[in-house]
N, C-alpha and C positions, 0 to 999 in steps of 0.2 A: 822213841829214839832218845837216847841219854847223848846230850849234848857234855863235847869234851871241853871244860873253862878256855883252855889254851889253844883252841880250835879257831884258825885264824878266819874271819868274817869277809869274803871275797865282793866289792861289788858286782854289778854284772857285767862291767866291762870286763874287771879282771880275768872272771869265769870267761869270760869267751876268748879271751886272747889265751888262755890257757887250754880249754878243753880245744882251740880252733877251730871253733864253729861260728854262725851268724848269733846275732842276739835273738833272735827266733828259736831257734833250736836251741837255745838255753831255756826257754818260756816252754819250748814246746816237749822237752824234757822233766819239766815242772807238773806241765800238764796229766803225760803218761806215767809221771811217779818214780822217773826214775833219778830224778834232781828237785831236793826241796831248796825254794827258795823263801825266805824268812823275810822281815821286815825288822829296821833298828828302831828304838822312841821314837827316832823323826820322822818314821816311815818312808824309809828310803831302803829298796830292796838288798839280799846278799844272800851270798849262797855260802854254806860251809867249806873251807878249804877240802875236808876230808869226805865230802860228798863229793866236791869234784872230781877227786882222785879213783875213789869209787867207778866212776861213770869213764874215767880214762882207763881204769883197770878195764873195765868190759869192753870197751873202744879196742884198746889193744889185744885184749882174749880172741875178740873178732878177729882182726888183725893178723893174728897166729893162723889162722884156720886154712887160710892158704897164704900159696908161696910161688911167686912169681919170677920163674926161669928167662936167662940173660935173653934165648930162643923167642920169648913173647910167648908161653906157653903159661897156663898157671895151674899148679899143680893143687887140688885141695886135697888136704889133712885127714887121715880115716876118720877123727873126730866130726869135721865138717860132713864128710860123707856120710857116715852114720845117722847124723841130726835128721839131714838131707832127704834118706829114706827113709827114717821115722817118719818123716812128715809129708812123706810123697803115700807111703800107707796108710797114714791115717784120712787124707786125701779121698785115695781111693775108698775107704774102707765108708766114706760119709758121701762120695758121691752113688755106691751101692744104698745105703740107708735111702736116699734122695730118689734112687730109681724105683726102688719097693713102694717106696708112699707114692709115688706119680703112677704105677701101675695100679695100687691100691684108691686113690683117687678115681682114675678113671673107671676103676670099675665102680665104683659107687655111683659116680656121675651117670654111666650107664644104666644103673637100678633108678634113680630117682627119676631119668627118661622113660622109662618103662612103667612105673607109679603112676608119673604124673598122664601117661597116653592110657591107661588102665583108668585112672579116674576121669579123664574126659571121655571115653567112650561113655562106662556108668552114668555121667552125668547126661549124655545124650541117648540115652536110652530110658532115662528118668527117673533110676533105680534109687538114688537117693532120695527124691521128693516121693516115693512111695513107701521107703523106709521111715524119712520122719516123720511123715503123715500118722502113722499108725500110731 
């Protein structure tokens, strides 16, 4: 990231009275990457002004997405809706994947029950100490 010279250096109190969150969720915004927080010589934290801005830009994009009637009804945005069901399909489409391997599983688990009751008779009938005998 090309830092701007004129890019004013936000402590973290500022950032938080600005973006209105806790000092938590500045850190923890940090955390997820979507707010770098820097250090000056004295090592004393700050955040770029124009990252924070950044991170209100996306706050507010959110913010757009629905739209809350005087009724107490809230209408969301085709864009929201859209996301919405992308991701209710994609949902779906990995809790399918998840039921194939759990069917798939079971039936292997069921073959290694059948091996291993296959090798315990053999082995009571003696079949293998007469094979390494030989």
């Amino acid at each position: 990231m090309v830092e701007n010279i004129d890019d004013e250096k936000l402590t973290i109190k500022q950032a938080v009275a600005l973006l209105g969150v806790s000092r938590r969720t500045v850190y923890n915004y940090s955390k997820k990457g979507l707010l770098r927080i820097d250090h000056d010589h004295d090592g004393k934290p700050f955040v770029l002004r124009s990252q924070a801005d950044l991170v209100l830009k996306k706050k507010s994009d959110q913010v757009r997405k629905t739209e809350h009637m005087p009724d107490g009804t809230i209408l969301v945005k085709e864009t929201a809706y859209n996301d919405s069901m992308k991701l209710l399909s994609d949902l779906t489409n990995q809790r399918q994947l998840y039921l194939e391997h759990k069917q798939m599983h079971e039936a292997d688990k069921e073959k290694i029950e059948a091996l291993e009751q296959e090798n315990a008779r053999m082995k009571s009938r003696g079949l293998f100490a007469r094979l390494l005998n030989k």
